[in-house]
N, C-alpha and C positions, 0 to 999 in steps of 0.2 A: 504494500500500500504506500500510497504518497500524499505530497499534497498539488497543488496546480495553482500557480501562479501566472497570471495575464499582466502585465507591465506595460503601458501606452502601446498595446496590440492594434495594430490595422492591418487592413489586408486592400488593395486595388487591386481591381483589373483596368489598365492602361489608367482612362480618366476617371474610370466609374470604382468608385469608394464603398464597399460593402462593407468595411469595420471600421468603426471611428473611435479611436482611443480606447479601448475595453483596458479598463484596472480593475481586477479581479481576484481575491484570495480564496482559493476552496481548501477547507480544513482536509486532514488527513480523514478517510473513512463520510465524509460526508454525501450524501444522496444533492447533486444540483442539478437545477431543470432547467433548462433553456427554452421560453416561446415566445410566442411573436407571430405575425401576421407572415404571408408566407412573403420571403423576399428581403424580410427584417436581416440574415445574414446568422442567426441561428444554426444550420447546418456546417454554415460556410466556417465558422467559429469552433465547431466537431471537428470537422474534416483539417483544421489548423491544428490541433492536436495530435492529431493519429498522424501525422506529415504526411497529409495527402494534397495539402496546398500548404503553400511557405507563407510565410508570416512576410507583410512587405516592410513594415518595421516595428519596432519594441522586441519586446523578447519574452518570450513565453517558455516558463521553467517547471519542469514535473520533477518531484523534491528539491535536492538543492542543486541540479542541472539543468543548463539550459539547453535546449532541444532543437532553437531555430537549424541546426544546419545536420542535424540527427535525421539519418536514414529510417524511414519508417519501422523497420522491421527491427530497429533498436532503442526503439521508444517503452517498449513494457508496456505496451495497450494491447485492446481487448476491443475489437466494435463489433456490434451489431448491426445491419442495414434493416430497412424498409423491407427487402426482396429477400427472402430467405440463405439464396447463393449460399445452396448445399449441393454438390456431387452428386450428382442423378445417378451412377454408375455404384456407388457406393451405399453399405448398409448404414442403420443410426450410429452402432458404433464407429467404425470406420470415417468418418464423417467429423464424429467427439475428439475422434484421435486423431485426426489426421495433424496436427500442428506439433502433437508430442511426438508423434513417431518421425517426422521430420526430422525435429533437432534430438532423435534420440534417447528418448526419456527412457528409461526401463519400467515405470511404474504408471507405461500410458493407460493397461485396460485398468489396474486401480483406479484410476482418477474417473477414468471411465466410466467407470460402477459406480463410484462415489457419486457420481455430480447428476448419474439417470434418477437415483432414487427422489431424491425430493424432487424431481421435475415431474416423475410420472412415466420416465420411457423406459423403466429395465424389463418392462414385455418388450419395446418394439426395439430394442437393439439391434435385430437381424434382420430388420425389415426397411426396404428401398426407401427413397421420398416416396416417390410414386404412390406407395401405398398409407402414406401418411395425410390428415388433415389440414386444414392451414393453421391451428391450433398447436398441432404438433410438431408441424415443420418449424414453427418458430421456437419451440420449447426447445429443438434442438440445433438450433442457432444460438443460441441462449446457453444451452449445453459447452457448445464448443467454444464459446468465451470465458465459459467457466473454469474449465480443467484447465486452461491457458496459466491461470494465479495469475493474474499479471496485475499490475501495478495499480491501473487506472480504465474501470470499464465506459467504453463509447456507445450509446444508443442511439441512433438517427430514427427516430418513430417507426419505433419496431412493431407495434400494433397495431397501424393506422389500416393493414392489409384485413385483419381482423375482424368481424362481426363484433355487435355490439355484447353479446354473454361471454363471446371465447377472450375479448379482453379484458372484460370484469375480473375473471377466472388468472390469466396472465401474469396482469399489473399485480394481482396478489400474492403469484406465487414470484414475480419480481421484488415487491417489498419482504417477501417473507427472506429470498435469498440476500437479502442485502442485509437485513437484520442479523441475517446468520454469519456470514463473509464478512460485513465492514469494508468493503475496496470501494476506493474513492471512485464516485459514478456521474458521469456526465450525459446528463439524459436529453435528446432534442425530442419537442410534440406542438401540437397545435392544440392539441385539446388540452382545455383548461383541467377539467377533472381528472388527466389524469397528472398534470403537476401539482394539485392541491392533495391530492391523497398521497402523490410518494415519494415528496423534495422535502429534504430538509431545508434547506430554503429554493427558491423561483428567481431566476433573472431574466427579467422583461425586458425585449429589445423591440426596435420600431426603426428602421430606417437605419440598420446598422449603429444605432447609440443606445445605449445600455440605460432602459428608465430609470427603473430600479432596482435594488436587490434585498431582498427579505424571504422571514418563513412566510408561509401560507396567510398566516394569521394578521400579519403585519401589511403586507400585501393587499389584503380581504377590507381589510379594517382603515388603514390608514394610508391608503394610496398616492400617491408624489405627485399625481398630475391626473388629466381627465383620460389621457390614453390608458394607464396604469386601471384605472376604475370603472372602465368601459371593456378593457379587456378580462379583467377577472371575475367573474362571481356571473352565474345563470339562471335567470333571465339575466341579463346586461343590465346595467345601470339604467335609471333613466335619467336624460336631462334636459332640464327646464330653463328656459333661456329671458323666459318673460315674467317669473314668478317675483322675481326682485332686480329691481335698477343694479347694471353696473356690474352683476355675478352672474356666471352660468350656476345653475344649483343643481346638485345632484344627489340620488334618493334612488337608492336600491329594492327593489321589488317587494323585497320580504319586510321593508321598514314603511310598509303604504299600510295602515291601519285603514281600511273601510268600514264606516259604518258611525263614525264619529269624528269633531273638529269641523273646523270653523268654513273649509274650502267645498265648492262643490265642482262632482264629476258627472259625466254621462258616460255608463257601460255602453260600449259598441260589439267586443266580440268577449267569449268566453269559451278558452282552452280546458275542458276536465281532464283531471292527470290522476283520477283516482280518490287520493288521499287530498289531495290540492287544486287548487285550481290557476291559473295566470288568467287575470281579470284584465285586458284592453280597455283602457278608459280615455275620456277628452276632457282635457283642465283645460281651459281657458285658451282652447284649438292648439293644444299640444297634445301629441299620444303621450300616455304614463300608463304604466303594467304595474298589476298590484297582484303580489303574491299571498292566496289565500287558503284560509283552510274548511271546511265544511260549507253549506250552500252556499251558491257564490250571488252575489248581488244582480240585483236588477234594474234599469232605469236612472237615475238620478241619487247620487250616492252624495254623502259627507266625506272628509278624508282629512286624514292629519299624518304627521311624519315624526316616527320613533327617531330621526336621525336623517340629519342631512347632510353634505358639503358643498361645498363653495369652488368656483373655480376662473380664475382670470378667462373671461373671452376670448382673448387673443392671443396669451401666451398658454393657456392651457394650464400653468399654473395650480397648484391646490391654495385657497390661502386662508384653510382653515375649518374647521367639522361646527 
């Protein structure tokens, strides 16, 4: 395990600027997520890591080495892709091992065995991709970073191929292996939920500039900017641009009390989700979504706000709850 250090990190292609200054400390053993809008430079920030693009300047150090000019295959990383890129000719095991038998290992089917159990593959050891699920095939992409030990694991949204149960199922047996392991993990997604369920903290990026950086909670709670609080938490934030001179105000779904206070709405659509509902409402010819629980309102509603914030118009700004 290490730790990972980003030092005034950018990265260009020719004129076009995809990282902008990233200063960055990831603890030794820590879970960090990387999201952002697609194009934010997220991946691009992965792929700087594993030296599969070169850093255009700053220096990026995994423990206390710096790696800018470090041949990939001696970096002590681990990634994961999107696309499974498993050996179609090859069994599960063969496949786990394929990196330790390369460089030799003598205790590859150990590690081998080891690493099937908690995943769930030591039935399909001997069995092709082919005859594997897309559940499974990533289990054993997953596998084969595992037995690697190395230093520092790389995710590039490794579950985005995934149905919505098989990576419910996944993400968990991902945080369970991380809880067990400790290696320092650099995860890239787009979906919010799953960096709020398996980052020790989230670094929000937008336009290759680093929002912010925090746990889940910090993040959820106390956002930097209106980009930062539009992209975390679902339903989306809403925000209101006419409810007060001078502020854009913003007011998150679950903090719309219907049914009491001073403001009036008009219900136009109503989402049933079961246990809840997202209520579409018109404040004063703005849309605002109100997250609610048992029958959902009808017609002409009251409404008041557990909680708001504040946001500069033009610079986006937070400047204050």
């Amino acid at each position: 395990m290490a730790t990972l250090s980003f030092r005034a990190v950018e990265k260009r292609y020719g004129a076009v600027q995809v990282l902008q200054r990233v200063d960055l400390e990831v603890a030794d053993g820590e879970f960090i997520v990387l999201v952002g809008p697609s194009g934010c430079g997220k991946s691009t920030l992965l792929r700087c890591i594993a030296g599969l693009e070169e850093v255009t300047s700053g220096e990026l150090h995994i423990g206390d080495r710096c790696v800018n000019s470090v041949a990939p295959r001696d970096r002590d990383v681990a990634m994961v892709f999107q696309s499974y890129a498993l050996y179609p000719h090859m069994t599960v095991r063969q496949n786990m091992g394929f990196a330790l038998r390369l460089r030799g290992d003598a205790d590859a089917d150990e590690r081998v065995a080891a690493a099937a159990g908690p995943l769930g593959l030591t039935s399909l050891l001997d069995r092709l991709p082919r005859e594997l699920s897309g559940g499974q095939r990533q289990r054993v992409a997953m596998g084969r970073a595992i037995v690697r030990r190395p230093q520092v694991f790389l995710f590039d949204e490794p579950l985005s191929n995934l149905d919505a149960s098989l990576r419910s199922t996944v993400r968990v047996e991902l945080k369970r292996q991380h809880q067990s392991l400790r290696t320092t993990t650099v995860y890239v997604t787009h979906d919010q939920t799953e960096a709020l369920t398996l980052a020790d903290r989230i670094v929000v990026l937008n336009q290759g500039v680093v929002q912010q950086v925090g746990t889940p909670d910090e993040l959820y709670n106390e956002p930097a900017n209106r980009f930062v609080a539009g992209f975390i938490g679902s339903p989306a934030m809403n925000f209101l641009a006419r409810l007060e001179p001078g502020v854009t105000v913003g007011v998150r779904p679950e903090a719309v009390v219907v049914g009491e206070g001073s403001l009036r709405a008009e219900v136009e659509v109503v989402e049933r989700l079961g246990f809840e509902s997202h209520v579409h409402l018109r404040l004063g010819g703005e849309p605002l979504v109100a997250r609610v629980e048992g029958p959902p309102p009808e017609g002409t509603v009251r409404l008041s706000f557990r909680r708001s914030y504040r946001f500069d118009p033009e610079t986006g700004a937070r400047r204050g709850a």
